[in-house]
C-alpha positions in Angstrom: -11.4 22.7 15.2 -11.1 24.3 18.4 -8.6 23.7 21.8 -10.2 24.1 24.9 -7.8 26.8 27.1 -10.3 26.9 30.3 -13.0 25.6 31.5 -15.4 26.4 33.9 -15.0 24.7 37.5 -17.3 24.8 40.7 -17.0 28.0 41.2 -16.7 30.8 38.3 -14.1 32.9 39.4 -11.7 29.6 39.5 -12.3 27.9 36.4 -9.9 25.1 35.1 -6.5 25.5 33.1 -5.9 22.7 30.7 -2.2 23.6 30.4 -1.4 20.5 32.0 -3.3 18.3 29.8 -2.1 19.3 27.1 1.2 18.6 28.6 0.5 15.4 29.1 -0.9 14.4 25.3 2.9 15.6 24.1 4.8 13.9 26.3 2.5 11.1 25.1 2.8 12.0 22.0 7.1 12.2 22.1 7.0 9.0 23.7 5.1 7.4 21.0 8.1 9.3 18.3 10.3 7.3 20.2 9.3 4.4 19.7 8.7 4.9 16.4 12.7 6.3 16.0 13.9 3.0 18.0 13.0 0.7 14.8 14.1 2.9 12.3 17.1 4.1 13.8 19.5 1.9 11.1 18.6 4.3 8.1 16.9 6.9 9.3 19.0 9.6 8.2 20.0 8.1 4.7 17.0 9.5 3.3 15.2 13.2 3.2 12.0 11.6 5.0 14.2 9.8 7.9 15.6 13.4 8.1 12.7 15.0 8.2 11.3 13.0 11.5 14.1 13.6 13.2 13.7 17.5 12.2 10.0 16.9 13.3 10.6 14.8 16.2 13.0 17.9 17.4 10.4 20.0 16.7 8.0 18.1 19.3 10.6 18.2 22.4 10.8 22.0 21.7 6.5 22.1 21.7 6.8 20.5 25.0 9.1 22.6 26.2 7.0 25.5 25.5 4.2 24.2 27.1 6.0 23.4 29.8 7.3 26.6 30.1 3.7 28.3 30.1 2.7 25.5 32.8 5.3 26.3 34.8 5.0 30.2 34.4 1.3 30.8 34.2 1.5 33.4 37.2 4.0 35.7 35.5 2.3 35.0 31.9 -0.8 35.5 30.3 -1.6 31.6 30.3 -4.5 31.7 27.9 -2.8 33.8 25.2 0.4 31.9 25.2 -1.2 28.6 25.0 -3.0 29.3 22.2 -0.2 31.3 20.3 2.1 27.7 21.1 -0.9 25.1 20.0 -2.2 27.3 17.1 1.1 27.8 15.4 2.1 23.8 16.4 -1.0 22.8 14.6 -0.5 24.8 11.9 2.8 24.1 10.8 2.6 20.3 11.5 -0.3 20.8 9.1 1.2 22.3 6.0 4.6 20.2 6.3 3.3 17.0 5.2 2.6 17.9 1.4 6.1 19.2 0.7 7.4 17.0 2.4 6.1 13.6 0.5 6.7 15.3 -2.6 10.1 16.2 -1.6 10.4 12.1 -0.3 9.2 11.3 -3.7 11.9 13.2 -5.5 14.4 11.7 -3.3 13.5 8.4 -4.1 13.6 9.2 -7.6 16.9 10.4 -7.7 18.2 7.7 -5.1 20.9 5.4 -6.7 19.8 1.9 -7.1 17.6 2.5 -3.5 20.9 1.7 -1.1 21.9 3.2 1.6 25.1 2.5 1.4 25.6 4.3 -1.6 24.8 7.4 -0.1 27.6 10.5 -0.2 27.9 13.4 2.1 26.9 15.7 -0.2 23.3 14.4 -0.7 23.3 14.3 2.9 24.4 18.1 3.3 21.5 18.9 0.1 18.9 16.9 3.0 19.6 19.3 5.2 19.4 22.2 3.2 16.1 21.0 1.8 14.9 20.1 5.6 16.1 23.8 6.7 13.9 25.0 4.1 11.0 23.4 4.5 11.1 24.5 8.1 11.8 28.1 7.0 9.0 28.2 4.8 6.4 26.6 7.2 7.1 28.8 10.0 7.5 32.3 8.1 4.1 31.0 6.6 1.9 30.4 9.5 3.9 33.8 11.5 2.0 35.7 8.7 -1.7 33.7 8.1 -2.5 32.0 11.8 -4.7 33.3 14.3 -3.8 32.9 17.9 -6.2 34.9 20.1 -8.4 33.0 21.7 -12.1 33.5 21.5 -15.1 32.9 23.8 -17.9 30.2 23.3 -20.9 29.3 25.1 -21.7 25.5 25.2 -24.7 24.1 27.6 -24.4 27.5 29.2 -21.3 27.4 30.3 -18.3 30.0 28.8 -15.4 28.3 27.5 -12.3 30.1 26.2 -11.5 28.0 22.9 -8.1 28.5 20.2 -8.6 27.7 16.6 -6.4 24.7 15.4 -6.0 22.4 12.7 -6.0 19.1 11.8 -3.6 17.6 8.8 -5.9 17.2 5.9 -2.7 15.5 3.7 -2.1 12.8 6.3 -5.7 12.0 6.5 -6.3 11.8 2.6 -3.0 9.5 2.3 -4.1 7.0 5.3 -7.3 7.2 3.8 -6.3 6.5 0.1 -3.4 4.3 0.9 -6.3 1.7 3.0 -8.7 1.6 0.3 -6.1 1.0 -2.2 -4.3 -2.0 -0.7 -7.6 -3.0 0.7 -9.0 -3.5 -2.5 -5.8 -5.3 -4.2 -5.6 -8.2 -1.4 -9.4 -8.2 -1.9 -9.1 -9.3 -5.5 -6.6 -11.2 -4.6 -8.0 -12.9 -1.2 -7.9 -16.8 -2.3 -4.7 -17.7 -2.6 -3.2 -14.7 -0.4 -3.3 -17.0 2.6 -0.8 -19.5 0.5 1.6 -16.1 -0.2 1.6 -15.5 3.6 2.9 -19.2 4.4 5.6 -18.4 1.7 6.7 -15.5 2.9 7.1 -16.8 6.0 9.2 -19.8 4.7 11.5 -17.5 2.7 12.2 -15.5 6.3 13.2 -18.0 7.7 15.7 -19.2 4.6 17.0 -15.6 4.9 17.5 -15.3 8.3 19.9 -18.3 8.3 21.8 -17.2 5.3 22.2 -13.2 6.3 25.4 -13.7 8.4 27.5 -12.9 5.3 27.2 -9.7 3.6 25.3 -9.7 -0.4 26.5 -8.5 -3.1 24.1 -6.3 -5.6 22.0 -8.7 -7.5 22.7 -7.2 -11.0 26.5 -8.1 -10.1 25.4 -12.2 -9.8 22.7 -12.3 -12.6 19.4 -14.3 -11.5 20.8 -14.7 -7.4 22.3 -17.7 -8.3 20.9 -21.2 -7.7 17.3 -20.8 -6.9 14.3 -23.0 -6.0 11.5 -22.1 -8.2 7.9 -21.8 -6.3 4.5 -22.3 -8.0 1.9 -19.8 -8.5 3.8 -16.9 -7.4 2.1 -13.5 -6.7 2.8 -10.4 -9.6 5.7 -8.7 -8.4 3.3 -5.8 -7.3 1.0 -7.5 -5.3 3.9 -8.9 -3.5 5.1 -5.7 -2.5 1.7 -4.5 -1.8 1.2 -8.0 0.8 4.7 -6.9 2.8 3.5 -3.4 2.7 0.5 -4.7 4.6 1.2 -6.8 6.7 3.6 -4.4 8.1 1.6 -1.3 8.3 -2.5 -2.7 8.6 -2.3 -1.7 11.8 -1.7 1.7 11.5 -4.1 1.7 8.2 -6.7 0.3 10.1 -6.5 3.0 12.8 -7.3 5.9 10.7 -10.4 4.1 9.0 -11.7 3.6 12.4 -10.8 7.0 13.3 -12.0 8.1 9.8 -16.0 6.0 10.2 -16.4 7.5 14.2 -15.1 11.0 13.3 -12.7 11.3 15.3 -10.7 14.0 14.2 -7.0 14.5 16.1 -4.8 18.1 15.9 -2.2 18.0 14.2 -0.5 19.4 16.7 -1.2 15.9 18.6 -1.2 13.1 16.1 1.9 11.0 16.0 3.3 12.5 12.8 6.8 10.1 13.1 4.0 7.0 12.1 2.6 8.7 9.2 5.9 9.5 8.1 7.8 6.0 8.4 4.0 4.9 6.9 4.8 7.1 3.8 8.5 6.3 3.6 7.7 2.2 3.5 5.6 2.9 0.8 7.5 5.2 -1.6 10.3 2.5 -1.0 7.9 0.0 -2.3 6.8 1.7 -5.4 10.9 3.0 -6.3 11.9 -0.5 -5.4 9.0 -2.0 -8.3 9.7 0.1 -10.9 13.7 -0.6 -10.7 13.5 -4.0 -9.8 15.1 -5.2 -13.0 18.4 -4.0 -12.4 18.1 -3.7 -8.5 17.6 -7.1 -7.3 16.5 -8.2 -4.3 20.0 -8.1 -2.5 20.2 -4.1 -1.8 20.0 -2.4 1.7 16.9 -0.4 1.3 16.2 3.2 3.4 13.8 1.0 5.1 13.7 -0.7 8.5 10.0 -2.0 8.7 9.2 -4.0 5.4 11.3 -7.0 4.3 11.1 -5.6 0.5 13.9 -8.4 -0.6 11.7 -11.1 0.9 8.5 -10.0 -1.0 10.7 -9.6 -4.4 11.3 -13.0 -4.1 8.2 -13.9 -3.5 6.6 -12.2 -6.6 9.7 -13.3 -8.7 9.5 -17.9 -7.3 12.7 -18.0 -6.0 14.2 -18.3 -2.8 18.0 -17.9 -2.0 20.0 -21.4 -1.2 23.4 -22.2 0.1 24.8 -22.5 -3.4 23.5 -18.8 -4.2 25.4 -17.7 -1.0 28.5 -19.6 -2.0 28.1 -18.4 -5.6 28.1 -15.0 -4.3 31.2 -15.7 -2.0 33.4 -17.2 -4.6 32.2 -13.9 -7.0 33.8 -11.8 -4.2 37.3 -13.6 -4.2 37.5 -13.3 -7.9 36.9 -9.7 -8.7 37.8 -8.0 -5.2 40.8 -10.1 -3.7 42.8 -9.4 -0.9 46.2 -9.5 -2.5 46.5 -8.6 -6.5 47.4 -12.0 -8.7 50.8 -12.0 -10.1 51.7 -13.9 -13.3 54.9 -16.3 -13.0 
């Protein structure tokens, strides 16, 4: 796709800089980031992903620096060639990152002990750096060698229009593409009674919520959670996790397929790459967090901050956490870790 540079205006010999616009869609753009960073701020950097934004979220204060720079310079500076040097190697780079990194997410998941962050060490957090150092080495020496960044002229309704080549993110528009179908069809099968599941869910929030002012312990440490009330015609443990998926991130899903259907295509340079990524993490959380939920329980403090993924397991397994689970729990906690050792008499 191409970036407008300039424009022509009334006159010919004045035509119009878009410097300044583009300025504006990145502070827009790092203001959306923010937001995104302000609910996952708890674990962000407990997991290569969470690391990653910050990385890229760094990455878009220096892009608007740079364009700032060539806003605020364009009489010393060749504005048209250092615009389209900043927003075709911006573009490029945002473009190639997201592939490495969601494999890279998915072989941190993979290796993550039991999904909690509060497991983590400081040397998996010093091999998340080196990883994120990496990537960021490989992605800019990359796009140095194989981007174009002259600009070149157009003609469009007669009028000349000095254009830079960009690019869009073809990964994050095949996962938000792939990832909507897919959960679309699963509640689709599943449409009758996922109404009922809802109402559930909701009930068990609020159970949890009033129980969560003492700390759990790991599940696999208290067998079956303790005293549980058992709840007809539970969901499949999957499609549970697939509903809190959902519900948390339809909006975003439903986004791209309208983007997707009108063809609206955005940069990558522009697109608000923090939402795809905390999109991505929620769900490689999900899919870890099935596959080991045997032995990792509902009671772990997941990488996380967006889906309720201990609410949803209890949903898919009938059970709901009571008072005598949470003193269960308790008296487990004053017999294997007291305060003082016991001394025989």
């Amino acid at each position: 796709m191409m970036a407008i540079i300039w424009s022509p205006g009334v006159n010919e010999n004045f035509p119009h800089d878009e410097t300044l616009h583009y300025l504006l869609i990145l502070c827009s753009k790092v203001a959306l980031n923010t937001f995104v960073l302000s609910f996952w701020r708890h674990s962000i950097l407990k997991s290569l992903l969470g690391l990653c934004s910050v990385s890229m979220y760094v990455a878009d204060v220096l892009l608007v620096s740079a364009v700032t720079g060539a806003w605020l310079f364009k009489e010393h500076l060749p504005t048209t060639t250092s615009m389209c040097f900043i927003l075709a190697h911006g573009s490029a780079v945002y473009a190639l990152l997201p592939l490495p990194i969601l494999i890279a997410g998915a072989l941190d998941y993979t290796s993550y002990p039991h999904l909690d962050v509060s497991s983590s060490s400081w040397r998996r957090s010093v091999c998340y750096c080196t990883v994120v150092v990496l990537l960021w080495a490989f992605a800019c020496c990359y796009t140095y060698n194989y981007t174009d960044t002259q600009p070149m002229e157009i003609y469009k309704d007669n009028a000349r229009l000095l254009v830079c080549r960009v690019h869009g993110s073809t990964v994050v528009f095949q996962f938000s593409m792939q990832i909507s179908i897919s959960v679309g069809l699963i509640l689709l099968f599943y449409f009758k009674t996922t109404i009922g599941w809802i109402r559930k869910a909701n009930k068990l929030k609020n159970t949890a919520f009033a129980l969560e002012k003492d700390q759990l312990l790991p599940y696999n440490q208290v067998g079956e959670g303790g005293n549980s009330e058992t709840q007809e015609s539970s969901p499949p443990l999957f499609v549970s996790l697939t509903l809190g998926f959902a519900l948390n991130w339809i909006p975003y899903l439903l986004m791209c397929l309208v983007c997707a259907f009108l063809g609206f295509v955005v940069p990558a340079y522009a697109s608000v790459n923090l939402l795809w990524m905390a999109c991505a993490n929620s769900l490689l959380v999900g899919i870890a967090f099935w596959f080991r939920s045997a032995r990792t329980g509902p009671l772990r403090k997941f990488p996380d901050d967006t889906c309720l993924w201990n609410i949803y397991w209890h949903l898919g397994k009938g059970t709901t956490p009571t008072v005598d689970a949470k003193l269960t729990m308790r008296a487990y906690k004053m017999v294997h870790k007291p305060a003082v050792p016991f001394q025989e008499i």
